[in-house]
LUMKERO-952247 format. One line per 3 residues: number of its first residue (from 1); for each residue x, y, z of N, C-alpha, C. Coordinates in pm, whole numbers, plus 50000, padded with zeros to 5 digits. Example, Ala and Ser with C-alpha at 12.3 -4.5 7.8 and 13.67 -1.06 7.14 Angstrom:
BEGIN
1	51319/49431/50780/51230/49550/50780/51320/49670/50780; 51285/49775/50708/51367/49894/50714/51290/50003/50787
% end
This chain:
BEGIN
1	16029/68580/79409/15920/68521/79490/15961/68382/79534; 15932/68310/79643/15961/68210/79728/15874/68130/79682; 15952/67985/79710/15874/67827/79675/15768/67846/79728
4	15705/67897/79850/15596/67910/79944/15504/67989/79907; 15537/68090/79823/15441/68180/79796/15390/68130/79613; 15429/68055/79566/15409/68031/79433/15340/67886/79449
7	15275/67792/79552/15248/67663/79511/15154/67623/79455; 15198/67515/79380/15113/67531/79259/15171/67559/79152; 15211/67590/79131/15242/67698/79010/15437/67658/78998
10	15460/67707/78835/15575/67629/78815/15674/67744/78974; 15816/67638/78981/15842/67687/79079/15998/67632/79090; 16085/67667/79234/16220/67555/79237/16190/67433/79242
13	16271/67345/79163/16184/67233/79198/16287/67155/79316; 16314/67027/79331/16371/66967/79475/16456/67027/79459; 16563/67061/79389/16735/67089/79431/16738/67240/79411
16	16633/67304/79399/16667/67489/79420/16640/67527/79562; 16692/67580/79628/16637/67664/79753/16574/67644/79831; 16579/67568/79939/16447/67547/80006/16502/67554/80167
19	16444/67673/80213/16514/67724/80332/16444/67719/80462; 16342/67532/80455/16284/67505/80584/16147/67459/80554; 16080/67384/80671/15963/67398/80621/15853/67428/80657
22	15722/67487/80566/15610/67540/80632/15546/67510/80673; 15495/67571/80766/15407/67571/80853/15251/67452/80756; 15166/67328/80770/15080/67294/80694/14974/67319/80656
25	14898/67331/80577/14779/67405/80580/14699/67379/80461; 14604/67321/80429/14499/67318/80365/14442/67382/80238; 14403/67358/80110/14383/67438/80032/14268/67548/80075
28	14262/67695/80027/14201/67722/80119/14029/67689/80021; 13894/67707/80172/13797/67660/80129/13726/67507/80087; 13851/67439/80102/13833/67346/80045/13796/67245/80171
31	13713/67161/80231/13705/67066/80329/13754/66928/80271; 13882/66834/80305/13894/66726/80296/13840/66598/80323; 13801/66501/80286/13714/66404/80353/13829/66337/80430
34	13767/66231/80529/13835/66170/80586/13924/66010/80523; 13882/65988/80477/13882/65857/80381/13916/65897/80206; 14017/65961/80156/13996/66031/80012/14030/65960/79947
37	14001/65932/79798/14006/65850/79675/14164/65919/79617; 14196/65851/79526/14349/65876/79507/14344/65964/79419; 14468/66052/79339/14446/66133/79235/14557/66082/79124
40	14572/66130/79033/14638/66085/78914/14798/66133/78965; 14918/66012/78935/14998/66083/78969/15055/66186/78911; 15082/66265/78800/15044/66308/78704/15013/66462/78725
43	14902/66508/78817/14833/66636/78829/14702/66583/78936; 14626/66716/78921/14492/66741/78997/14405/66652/78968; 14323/66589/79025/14235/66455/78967/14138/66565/78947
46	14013/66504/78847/13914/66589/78814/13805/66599/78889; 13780/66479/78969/13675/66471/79087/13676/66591/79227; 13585/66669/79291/13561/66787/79343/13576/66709/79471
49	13680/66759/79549/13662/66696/79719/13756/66627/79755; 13847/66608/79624/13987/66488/79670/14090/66580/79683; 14172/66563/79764/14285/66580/79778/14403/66562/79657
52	14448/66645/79613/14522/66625/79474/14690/66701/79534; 14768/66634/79423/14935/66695/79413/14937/66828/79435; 14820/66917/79336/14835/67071/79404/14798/67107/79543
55	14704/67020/79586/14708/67076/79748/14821/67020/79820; 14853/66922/79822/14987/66874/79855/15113/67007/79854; 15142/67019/79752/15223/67127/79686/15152/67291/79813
58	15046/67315/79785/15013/67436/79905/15038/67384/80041; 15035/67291/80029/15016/67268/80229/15196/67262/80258; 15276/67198/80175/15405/67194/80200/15480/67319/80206
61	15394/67408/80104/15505/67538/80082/15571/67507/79950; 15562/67409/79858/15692/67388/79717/15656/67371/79657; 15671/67322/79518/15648/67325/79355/15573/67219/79395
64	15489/67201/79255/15390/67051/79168/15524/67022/79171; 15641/67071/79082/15723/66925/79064/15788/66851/79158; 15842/66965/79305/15849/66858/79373/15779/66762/79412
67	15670/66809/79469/15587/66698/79471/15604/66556/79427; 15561/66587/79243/15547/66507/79167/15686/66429/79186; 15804/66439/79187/15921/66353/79228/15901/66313/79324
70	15877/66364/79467/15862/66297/79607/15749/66133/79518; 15601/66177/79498/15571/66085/79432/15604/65991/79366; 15671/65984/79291/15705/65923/79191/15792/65855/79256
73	15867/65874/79351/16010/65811/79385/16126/65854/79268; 16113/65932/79249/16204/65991/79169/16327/66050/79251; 16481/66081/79226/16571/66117/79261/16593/66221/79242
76	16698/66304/79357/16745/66440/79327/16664/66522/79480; 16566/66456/79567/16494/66554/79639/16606/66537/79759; 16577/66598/79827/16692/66664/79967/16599/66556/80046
79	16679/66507/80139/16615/66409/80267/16506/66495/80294; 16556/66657/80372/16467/66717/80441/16311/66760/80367; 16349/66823/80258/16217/66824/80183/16170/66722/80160
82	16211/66578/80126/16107/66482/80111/16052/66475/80230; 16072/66445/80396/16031/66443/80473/15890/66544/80473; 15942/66644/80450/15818/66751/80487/15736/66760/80381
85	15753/66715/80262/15632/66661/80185/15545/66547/80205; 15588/66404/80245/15586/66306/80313/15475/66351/80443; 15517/66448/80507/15420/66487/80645/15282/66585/80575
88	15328/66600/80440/15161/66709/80399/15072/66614/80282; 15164/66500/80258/15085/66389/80222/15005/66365/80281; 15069/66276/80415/14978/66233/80536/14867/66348/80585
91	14885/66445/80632/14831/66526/80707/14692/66538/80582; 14710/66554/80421/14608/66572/80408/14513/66424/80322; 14595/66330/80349/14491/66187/80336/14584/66178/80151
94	14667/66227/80091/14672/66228/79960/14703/66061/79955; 14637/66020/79842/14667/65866/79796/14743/65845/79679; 14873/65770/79680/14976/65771/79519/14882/65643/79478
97	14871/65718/79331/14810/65577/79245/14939/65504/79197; 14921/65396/79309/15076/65326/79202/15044/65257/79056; 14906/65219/79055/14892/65153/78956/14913/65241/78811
100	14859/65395/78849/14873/65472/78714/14986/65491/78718; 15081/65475/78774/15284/65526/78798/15300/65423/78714; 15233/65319/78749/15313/65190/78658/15275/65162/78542
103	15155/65237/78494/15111/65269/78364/15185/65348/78272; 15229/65462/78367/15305/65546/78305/15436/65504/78249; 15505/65464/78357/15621/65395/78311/15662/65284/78251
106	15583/65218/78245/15586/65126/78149/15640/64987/78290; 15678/65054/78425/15687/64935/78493/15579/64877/78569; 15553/64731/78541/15453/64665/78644/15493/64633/78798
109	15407/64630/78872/15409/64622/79002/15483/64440/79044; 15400/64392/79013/15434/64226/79021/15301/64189/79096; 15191/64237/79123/15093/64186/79222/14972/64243/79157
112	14876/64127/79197/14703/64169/79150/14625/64158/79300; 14500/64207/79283/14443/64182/79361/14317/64115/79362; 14254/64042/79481/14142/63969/79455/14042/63993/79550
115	13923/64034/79525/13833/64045/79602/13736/63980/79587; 13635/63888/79734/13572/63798/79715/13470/63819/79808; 13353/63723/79793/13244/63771/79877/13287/63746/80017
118	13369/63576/80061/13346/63518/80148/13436/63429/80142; 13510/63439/80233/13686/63329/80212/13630/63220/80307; 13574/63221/80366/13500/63096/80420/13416/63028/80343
121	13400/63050/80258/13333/62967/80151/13447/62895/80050; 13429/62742/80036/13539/62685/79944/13528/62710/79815; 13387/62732/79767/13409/62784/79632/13514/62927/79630
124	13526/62975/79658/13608/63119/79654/13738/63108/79714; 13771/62961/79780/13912/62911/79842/13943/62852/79690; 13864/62783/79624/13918/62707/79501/13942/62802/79375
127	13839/62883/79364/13891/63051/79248/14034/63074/79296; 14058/63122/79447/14172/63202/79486/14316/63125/79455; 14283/63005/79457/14416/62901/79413/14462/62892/79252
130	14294/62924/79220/14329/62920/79060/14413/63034/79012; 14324/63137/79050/14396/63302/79051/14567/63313/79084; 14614/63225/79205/14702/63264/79224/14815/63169/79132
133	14786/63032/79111/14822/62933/79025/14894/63014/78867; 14776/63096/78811/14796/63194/78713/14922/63315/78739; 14905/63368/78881/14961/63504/78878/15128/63431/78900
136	15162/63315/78964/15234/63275/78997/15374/63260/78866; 15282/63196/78794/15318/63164/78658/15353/63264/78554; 15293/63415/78599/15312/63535/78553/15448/63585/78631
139	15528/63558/78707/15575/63647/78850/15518/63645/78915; 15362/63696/78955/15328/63808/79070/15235/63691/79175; 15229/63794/79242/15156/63743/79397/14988/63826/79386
142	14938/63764/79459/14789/63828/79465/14794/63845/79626; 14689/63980/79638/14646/64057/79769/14482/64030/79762; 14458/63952/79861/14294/63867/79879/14225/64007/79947
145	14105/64051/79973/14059/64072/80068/13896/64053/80064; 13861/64026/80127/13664/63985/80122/13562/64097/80153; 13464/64108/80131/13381/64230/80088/13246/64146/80173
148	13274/64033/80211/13138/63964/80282/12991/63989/80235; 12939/64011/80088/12867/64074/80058/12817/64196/80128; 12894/64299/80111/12878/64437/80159/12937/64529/80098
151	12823/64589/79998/12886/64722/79872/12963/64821/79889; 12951/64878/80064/13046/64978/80102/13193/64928/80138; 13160/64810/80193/13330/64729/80197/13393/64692/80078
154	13313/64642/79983/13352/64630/79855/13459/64746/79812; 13361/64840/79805/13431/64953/79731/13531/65016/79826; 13525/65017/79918/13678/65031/79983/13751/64944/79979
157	13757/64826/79967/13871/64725/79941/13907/64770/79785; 13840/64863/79670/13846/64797/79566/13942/64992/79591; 13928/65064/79643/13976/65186/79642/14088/65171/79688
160	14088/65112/79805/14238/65065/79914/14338/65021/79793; 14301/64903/79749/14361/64774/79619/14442/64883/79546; 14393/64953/79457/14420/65067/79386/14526/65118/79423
163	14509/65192/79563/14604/65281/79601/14720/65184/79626; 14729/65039/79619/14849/64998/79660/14914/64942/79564; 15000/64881/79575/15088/64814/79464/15036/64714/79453
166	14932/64710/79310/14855/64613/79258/14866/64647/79066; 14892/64535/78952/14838/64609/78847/14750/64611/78838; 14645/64512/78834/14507/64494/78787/14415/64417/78922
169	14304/64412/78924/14247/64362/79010/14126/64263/78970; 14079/64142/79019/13935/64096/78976/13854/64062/79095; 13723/64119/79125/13599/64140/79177/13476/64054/79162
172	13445/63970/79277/13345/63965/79277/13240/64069/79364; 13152/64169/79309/13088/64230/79302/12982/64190/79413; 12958/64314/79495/12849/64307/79640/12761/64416/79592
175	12833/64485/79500/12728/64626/79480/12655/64629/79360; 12538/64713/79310/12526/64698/79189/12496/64813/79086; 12645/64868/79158/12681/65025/79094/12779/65043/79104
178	12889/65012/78964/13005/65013/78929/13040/65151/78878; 12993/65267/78856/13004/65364/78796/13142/65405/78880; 13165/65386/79021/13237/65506/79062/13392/65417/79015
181	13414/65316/78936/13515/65259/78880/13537/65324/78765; 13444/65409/78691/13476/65461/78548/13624/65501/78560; 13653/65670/78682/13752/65717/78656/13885/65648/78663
184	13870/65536/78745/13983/65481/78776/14030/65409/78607; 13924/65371/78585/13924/65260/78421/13978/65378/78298; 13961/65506/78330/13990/65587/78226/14156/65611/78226
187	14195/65610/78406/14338/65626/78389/14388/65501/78364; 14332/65384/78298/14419/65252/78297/14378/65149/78382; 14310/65166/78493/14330/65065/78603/14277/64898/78560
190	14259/64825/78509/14213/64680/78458/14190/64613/78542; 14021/64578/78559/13943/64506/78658/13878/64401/78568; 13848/64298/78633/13783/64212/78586/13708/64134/78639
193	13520/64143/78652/13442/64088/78760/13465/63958/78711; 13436/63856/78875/13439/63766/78870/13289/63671/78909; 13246/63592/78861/13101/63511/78934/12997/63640/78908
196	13007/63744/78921/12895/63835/78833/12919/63912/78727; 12876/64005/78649/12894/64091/78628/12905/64239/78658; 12955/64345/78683/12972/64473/78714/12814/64511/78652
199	12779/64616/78781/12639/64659/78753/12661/64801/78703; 12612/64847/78576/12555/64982/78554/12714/65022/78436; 12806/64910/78443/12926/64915/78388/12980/64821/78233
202	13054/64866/78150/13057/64756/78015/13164/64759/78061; 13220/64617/78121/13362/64568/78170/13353/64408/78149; 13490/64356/78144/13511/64246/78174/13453/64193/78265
205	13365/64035/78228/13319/63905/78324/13308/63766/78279; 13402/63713/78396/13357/63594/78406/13255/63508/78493; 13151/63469/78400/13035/63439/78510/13035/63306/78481
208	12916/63240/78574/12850/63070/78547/12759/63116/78448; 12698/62998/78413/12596/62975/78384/12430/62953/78441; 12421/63061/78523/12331/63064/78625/12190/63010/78606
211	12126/63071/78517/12012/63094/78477/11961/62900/78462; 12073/62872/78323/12051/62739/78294/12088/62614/78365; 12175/62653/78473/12172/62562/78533/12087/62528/78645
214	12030/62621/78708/11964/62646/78798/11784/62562/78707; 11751/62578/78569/11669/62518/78497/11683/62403/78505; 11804/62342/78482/11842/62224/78453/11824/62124/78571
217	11840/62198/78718/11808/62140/78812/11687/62147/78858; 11607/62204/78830/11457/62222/78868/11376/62075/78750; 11426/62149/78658/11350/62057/78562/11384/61875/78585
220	11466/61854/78619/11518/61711/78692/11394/61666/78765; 11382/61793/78889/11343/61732/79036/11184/61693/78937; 11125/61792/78846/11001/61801/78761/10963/61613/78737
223	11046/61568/78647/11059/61462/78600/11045/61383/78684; 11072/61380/78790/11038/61296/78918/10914/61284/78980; 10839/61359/78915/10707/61384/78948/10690/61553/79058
226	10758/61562/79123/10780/61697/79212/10685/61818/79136; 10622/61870/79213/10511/61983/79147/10519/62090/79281; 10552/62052/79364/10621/62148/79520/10763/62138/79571
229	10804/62219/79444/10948/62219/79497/11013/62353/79542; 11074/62350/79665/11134/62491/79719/11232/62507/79651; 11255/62642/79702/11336/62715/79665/11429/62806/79778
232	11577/62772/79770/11609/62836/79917/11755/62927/79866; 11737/63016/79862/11846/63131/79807/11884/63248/79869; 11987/63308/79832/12004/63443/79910/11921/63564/79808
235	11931/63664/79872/11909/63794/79795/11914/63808/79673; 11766/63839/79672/11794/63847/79484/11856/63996/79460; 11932/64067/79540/12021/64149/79506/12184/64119/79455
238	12203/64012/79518/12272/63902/79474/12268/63833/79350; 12353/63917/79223/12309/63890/79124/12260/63744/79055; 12369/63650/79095/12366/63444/79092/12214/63479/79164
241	12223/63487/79260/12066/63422/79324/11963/63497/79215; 11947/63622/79211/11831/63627/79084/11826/63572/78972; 11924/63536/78945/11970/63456/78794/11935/63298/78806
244	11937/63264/78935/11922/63108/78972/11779/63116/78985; 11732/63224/79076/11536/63217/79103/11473/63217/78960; 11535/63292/78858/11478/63303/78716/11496/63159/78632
247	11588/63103/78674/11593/62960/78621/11518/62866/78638; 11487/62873/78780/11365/62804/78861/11238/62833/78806; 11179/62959/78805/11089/63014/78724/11124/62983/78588
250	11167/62949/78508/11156/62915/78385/11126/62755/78413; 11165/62669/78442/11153/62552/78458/11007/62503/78493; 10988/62571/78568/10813/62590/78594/10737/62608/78510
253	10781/62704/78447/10687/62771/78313/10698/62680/78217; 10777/62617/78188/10829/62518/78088/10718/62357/78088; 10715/62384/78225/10644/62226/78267/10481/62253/78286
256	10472/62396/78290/10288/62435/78297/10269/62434/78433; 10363/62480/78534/10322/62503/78654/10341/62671/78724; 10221/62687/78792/10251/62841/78789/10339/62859/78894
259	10416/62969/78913/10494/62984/78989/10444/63020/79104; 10498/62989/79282/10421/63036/79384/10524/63060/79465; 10542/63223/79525/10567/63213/79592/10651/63204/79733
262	10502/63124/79797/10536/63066/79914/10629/62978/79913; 10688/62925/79806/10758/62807/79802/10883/62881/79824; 10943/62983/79790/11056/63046/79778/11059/63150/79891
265	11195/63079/79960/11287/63201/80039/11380/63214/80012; 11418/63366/80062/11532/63471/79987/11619/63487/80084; 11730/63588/80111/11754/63622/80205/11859/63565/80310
268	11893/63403/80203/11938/63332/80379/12102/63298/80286; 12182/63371/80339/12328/63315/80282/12403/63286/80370; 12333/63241/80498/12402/63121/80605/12354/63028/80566
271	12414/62893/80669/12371/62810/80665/12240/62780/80779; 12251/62862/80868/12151/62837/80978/12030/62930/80906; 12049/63046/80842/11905/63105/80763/11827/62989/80652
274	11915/62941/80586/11887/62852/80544/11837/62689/80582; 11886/62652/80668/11791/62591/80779/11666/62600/80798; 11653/62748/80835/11531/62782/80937/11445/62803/80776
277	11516/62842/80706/11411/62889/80580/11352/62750/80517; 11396/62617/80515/11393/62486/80486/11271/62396/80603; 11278/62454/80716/11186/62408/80799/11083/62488/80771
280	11078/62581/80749/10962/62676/80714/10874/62626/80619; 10903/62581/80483/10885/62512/80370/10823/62371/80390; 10911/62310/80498/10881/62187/80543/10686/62201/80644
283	10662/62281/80670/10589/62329/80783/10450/62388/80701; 10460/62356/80636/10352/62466/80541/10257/62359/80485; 10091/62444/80508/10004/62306/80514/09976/62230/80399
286	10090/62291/80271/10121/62160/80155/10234/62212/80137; 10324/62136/80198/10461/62166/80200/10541/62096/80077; 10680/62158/80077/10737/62116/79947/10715/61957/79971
289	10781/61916/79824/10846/61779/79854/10982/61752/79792; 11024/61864/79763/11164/61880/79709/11216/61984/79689; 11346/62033/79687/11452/62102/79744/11497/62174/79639
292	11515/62309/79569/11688/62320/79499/11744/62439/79556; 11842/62413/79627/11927/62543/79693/12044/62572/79608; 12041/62725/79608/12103/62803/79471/12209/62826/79536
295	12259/62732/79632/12424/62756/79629/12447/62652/79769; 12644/62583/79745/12635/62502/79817/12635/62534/79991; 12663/62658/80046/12601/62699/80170/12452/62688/80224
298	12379/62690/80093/12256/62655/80135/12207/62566/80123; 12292/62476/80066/12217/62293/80036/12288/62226/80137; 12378/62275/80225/12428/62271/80361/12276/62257/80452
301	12236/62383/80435/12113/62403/80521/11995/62349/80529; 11988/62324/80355/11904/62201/80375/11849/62071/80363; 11986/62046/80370/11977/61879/80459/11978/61868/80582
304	12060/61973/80653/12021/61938/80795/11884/62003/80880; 11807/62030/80760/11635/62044/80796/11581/61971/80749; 11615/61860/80625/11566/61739/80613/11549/61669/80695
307	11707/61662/80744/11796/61480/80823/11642/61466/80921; 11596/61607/81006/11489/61534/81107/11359/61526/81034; 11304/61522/80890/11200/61529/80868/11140/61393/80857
310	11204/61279/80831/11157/61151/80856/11102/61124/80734; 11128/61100/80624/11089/61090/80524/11184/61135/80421; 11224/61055/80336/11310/61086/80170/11225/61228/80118
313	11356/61335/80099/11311/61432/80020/11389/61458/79926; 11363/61502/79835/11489/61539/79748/11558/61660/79720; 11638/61656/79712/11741/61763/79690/11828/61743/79551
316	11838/61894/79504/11935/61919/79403/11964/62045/79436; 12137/62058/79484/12211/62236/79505/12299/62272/79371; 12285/62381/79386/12417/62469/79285/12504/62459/79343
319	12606/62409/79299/12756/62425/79337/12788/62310/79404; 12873/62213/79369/12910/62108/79464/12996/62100/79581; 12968/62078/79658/13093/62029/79764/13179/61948/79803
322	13238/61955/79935/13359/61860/79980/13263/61716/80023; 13268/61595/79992/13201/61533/80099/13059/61490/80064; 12983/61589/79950/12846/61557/79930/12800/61416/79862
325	12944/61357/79738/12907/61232/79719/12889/61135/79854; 12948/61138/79940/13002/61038/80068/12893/61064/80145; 12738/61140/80143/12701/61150/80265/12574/61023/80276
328	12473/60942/80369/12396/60851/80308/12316/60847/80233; 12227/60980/80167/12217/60973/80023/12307/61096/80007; 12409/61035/79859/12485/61148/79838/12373/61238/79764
331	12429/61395/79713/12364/61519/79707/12382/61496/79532; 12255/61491/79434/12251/61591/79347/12318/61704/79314; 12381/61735/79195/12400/61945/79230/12441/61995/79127
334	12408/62091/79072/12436/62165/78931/12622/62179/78961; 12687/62140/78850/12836/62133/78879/12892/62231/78758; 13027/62243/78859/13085/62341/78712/13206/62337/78821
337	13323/62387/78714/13499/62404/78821/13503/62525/78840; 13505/62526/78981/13549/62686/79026/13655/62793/78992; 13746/62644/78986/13920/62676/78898/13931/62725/78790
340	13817/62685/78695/13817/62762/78565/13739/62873/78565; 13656/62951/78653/13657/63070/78678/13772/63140/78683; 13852/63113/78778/13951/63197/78840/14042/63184/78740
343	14087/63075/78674/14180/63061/78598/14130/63160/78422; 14042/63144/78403/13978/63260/78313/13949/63381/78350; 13921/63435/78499/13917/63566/78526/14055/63611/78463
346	14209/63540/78585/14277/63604/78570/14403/63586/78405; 14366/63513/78325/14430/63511/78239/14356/63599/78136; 14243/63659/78175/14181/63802/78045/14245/63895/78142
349	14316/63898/78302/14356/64041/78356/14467/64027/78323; 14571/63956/78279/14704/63963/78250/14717/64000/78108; 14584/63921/78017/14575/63938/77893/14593/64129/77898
352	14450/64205/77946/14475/64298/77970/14601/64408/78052; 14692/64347/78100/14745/64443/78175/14902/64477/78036; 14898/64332/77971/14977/64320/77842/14938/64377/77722
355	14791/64457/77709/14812/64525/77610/14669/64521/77536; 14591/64389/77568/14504/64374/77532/14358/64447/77482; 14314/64494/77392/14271/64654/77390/14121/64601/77285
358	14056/64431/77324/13932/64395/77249/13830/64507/77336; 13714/64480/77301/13589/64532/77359/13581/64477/77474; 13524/64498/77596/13489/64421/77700/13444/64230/77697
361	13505/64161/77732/13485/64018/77760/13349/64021/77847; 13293/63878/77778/13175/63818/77843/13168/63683/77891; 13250/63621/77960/13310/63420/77932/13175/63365/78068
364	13162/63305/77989/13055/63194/78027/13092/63059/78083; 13108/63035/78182/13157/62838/78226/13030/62807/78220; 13008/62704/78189/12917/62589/78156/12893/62538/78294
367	12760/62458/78297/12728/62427/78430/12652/62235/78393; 12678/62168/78490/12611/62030/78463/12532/61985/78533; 12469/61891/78532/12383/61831/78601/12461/61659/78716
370	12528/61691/78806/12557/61560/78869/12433/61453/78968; 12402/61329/78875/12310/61244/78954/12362/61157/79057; 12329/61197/79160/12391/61087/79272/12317/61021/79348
373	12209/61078/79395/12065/61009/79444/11970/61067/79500; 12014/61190/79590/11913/61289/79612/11779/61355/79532; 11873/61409/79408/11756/61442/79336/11693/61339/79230
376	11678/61208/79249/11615/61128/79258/11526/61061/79283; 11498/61077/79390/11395/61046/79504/11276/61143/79461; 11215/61020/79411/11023/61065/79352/10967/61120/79476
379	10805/61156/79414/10701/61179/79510/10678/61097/79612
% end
């Protein structure tokens, strides 16, 4: 019986017989997606709908093992048959996990990957330096790509990452359903969220200190006398921003004031939403009289809905910026180093890619309170 009529199934493998090649064709019954998740290099992945080495192997006409050598980069296959395996790869979307090849073999790739909400944001320019500062120092290079808070881009950057020559990867998280990472985590793959935690998942994170710092700055503006203070944040799907609105709300509760509200908008992770969400606040027929924006894009926004309000308001943001001591009143702002995020993400992913085999990590950076004069400014 012929390589063609046996695929699948043990068979010649590259250097027996192979007298052309077949015609391509599809497992039968089976519909391929357009976009397919990778399979183990190894065998058939267990997930229903992917494209695996055995359909590979039917569509070419030849053994799993050739295959599995074409894969692997392994030696011994004939130019021509690799070619025409090579064309039933493509044709049916199959993805090589390099990362599980390099599991297997015990060789590492030399590269991680990093995924971030927003590379236009300097906090996530200052992680990525740290990250790479680390990988540098390891050998390897890092592969950036941004997810712009968007769960379906996320997870294709985090599927793409995978399929390429990466060992390990660290994530900051847009989605808040990590499950479809299990299988990848079972064959080895080592992720490590960054600024949140993985939702619905027990994995490695390095987060802030959200909750308390976000207290720490409310309770300030308190002391100042402030009893109407906004609140200007993104999505509380956005795990930091719910973690920062809950801080706020505690701070309140703390001081005997009930929470309202009208005082709080969600939603704005520009700087111009944030703006408009700051004039809004400003506009209201007992409007704030003080500020805390749960991140420094939005304490961007609102100062320049202050600057025209004609009157000292105060402000205190999460996260500091370039420039905020230097402006004419410099900015208040819950502080912490971005660098030691990144520099702690990626030294638990190297920890892990070396062998490291604790329970899932939980690392916490600390967050401070910087007084500069903004959040200063009484009733």
């Amino acid at each position: 019986m012929s390589d063609s009529t046996k695929a699948g199934a043990a068979g010649p493998t590259a250097t027996d017989g192979y007298s052309g090649p077949a015609p391509l064709r599809t497992a039968a019954g089976r519909r391929l997606p357009a976009t397919p998740d990778f399979d183990v290099a190894t065998g058939p992945a267990e997930r229903p709908g992917q494209p695996t080495m055995r359909d590979v192997a039917e569509a070419a006409g030849v053994s799993l093992k050739t295959v599995s050598r074409v894969v692997n980069l392994e030696p011994g296959v004939r130019p021509e048959l690799q070619r025409h395996v090579e064309e039933a790869i493509a044709a049916l979307g199959f993805r090589r996990n390099v990362a599980a090849r390099s599991l297997r073999t015990g060789h590492r790739i030399g590269s991680i990957g990093l995924i971030v909400a927003d590379l236009m944001n300097p906090f996530y320019s200052s992680v990525a330096k740290a990250v790479e500062g680390v990988a540098a120092r390891h050998g390897d290079v890092i592969i950036i790509g941004s997810s712009g808070e968007d769960a379906t881009r996320e997870r294709e950057l985090v599927t793409n990452l995978l399929h390429r020559p990466v060992d390990g990867l660290i994530v900051v998280p847009a989605g808040n359903d990590h499950r479809y990472l299990e299988p990848e985590r079972r064959m080895g793959a080592q992720i490590v969220f960054l600024d949140r935690g993985g939702g619905r998942i027990d994995a490695d994170a390095v987060v802030l200190e959200n909750s308390g710092g976000a207290r720490l700055g409310v309770a300030h503006l308190l002391r100042r006398g402030h009893r109407r203070i906004g609140f200007v944040g993104d999505s509380v799907g956005v795990r930091t921003a719910g973690e920062r609105l809950d801080g706020y709300r505690d701070a309140l509760a703390a001081a005997g004031i009930t929470y309202d509200p009208e005082l709080v908008r969600l939603g704005s992770p520009a700087v111009d939403m944030a703006e408009t969400a700051t004039r809004q606040l400003l506009g209201l027929d007992n409007p704030a009289t003080a500020f805390f924006a749960a991140n420094n894009r939005q304490c961007i926004g609102v100062l320049r809905a202050i600057r025209s309000a004609g009157r000292p308001i105060a402000v205190v943001g999460f996260d500091d910026f370039e420039l905020a001591d230097l402006l004419p009143v410099p900015v208040s702002v819950i502080a912490y180093d971005p660098a030691e995020l990144g520099r702690a993400a990626s030294e638990l992913l190297f920890s892990r890619m070396a062998g490291d085999a604790r329970p899932p990590q939980r690392i916490v950076i600390p967050t401070r309170l910087i007084q500069r004069g903004s959040g200063e400014i009484p009733v």
